[in-house]
C-alpha positions as CSV (number, residue, x, y, z in Angstrom):
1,X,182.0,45.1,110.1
2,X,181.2,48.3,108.4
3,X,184.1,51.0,109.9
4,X,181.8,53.8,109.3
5,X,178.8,52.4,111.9
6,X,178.2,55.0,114.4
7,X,178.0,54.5,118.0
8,X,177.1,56.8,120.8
9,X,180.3,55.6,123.8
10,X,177.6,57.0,126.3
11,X,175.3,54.3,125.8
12,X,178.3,51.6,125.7
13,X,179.7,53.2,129.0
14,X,176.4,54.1,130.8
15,X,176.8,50.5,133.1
16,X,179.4,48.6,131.6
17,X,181.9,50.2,134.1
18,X,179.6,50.7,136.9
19,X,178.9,46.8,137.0
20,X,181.8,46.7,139.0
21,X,183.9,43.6,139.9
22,X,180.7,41.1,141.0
23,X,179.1,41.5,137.0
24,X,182.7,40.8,135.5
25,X,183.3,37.7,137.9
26,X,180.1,36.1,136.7
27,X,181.2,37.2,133.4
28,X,183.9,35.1,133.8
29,X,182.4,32.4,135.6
30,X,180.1,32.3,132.1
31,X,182.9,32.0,130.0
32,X,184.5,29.2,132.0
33,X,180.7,27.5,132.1
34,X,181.0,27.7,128.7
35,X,184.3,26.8,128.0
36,X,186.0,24.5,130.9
37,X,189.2,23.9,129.7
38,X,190.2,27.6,129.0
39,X,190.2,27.5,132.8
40,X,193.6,25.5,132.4
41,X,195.4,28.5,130.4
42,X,194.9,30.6,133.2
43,X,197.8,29.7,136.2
44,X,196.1,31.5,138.8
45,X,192.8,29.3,138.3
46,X,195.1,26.2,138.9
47,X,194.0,25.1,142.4
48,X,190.5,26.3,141.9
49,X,187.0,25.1,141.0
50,X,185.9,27.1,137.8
51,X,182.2,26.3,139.5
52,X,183.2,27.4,143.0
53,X,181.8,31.1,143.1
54,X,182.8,31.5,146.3
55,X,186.5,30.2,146.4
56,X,186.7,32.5,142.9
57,X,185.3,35.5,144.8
58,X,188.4,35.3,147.5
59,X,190.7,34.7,145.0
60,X,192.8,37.9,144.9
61,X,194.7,36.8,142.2
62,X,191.4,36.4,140.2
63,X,190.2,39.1,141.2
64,X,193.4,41.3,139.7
65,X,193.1,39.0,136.8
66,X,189.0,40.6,136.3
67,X,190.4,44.3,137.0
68,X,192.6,43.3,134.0
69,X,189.6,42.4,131.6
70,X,187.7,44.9,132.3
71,X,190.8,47.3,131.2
72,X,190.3,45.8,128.0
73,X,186.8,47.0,127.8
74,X,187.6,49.9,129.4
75,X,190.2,51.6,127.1
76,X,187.9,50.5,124.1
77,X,185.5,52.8,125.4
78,X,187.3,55.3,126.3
79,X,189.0,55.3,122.9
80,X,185.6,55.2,120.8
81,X,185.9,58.7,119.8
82,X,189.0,58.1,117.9
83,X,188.1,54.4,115.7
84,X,191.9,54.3,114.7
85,X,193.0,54.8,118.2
86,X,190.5,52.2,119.3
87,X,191.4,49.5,116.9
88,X,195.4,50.2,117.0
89,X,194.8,49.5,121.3
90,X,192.4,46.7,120.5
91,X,194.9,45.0,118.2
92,X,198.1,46.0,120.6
93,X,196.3,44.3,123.5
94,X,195.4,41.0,120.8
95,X,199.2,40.8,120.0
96,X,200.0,40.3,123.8
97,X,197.8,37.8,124.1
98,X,199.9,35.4,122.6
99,X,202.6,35.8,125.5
100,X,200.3,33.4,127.7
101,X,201.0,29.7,127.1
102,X,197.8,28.0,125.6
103,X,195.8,31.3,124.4
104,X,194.1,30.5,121.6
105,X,192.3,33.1,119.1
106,X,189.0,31.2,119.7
107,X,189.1,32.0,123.2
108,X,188.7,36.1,122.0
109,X,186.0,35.1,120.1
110,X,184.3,33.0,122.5
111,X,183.8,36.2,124.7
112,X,180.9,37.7,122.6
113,X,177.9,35.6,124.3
114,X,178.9,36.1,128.1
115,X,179.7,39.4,127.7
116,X,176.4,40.3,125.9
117,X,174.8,38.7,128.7
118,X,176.8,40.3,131.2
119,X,175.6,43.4,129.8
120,X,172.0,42.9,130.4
121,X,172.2,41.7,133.8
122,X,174.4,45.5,134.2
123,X,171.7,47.3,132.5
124,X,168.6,45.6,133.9
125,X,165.5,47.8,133.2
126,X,167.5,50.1,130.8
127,X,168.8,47.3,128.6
128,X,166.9,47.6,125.0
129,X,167.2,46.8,121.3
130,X,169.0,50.0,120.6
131,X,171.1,49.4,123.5
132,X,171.6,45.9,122.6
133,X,172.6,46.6,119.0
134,X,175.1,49.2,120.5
135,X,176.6,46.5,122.5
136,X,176.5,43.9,120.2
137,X,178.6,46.1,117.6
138,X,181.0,47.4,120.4
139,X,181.8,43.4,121.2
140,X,182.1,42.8,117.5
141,X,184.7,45.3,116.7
142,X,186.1,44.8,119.6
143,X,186.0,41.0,118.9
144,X,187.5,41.3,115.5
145,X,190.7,43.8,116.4
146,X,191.7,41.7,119.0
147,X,191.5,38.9,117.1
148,X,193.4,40.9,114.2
149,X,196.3,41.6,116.9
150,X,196.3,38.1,117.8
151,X,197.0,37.1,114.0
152,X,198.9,40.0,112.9
């Protein structure tokens, strides 16, 4: 990915934080659609049904667990001004993933097609091919220097 592509953070932020913790669960619930048995790396999932919605909405430990993901995003975007601040957080938060027991660097990139269709169900009406391509590169980069922490 070409450092020097520009991105405007408004159109990355506009709805990726307002979403608020119902988007990110089904984001989640995507992934683990997706991708069953990364439900098993995650502890506080243990006693739950990945497909149970409603069990996973009163989960309060899942729910922290979201609030935590969506940090993730969240500091990337607030970083986007300053790339090398962005990728040095990026790849910080990519080295501690390999503190939990059965993370695997696939799982980081398996996040790109839930979250890009997270992010149209946020934007709705306003979702577009600019926007899209926005998003698309934001998950790419973001994608590739958490994978780079995970490695490094």
């Amino acid at each position: 990915i070409d450092r020097s592509t520009k991105i405007q953070p408004t159109e990355i932020v506009e709805g990726s934080s307002s979403g608020g913790i119902e988007h990110w669960l089904w984001y989640i619930i995507r992934l683990f659609k997706q991708h069953p048995e990364y439900k098993d790396v995650f502890e506080i999932l243990a006693d739950t049904d990945a497909n149970d919605t409603q069990a996973l909405r009163e989960n309060e430990k899942f729910e922290e667990y979201i609030m935590t993901f969506m940090d993730v995003f969240e500091k990337a975007i607030a970083d986007m001004d300053d790339i090398d601040k962005m990728f040095g957080t990026l790849n910080k938060i990519g080295k501690s993933f390999k503190s939990h027991t059965g993370f695997t660097g696939e799982m980081i990139r398996d996040v790109e097609q839930p979250f890009m269709e997270t992010c149209k169900e946020i934007l709705d009406e306003r979702f577009n091919d600019r926007i899209e391509e926005c998003y698309q590169v934001f998950i790419k980069l973001t994608v590739e220097q958490l994978t780079n922490g995970y490695n490094s």
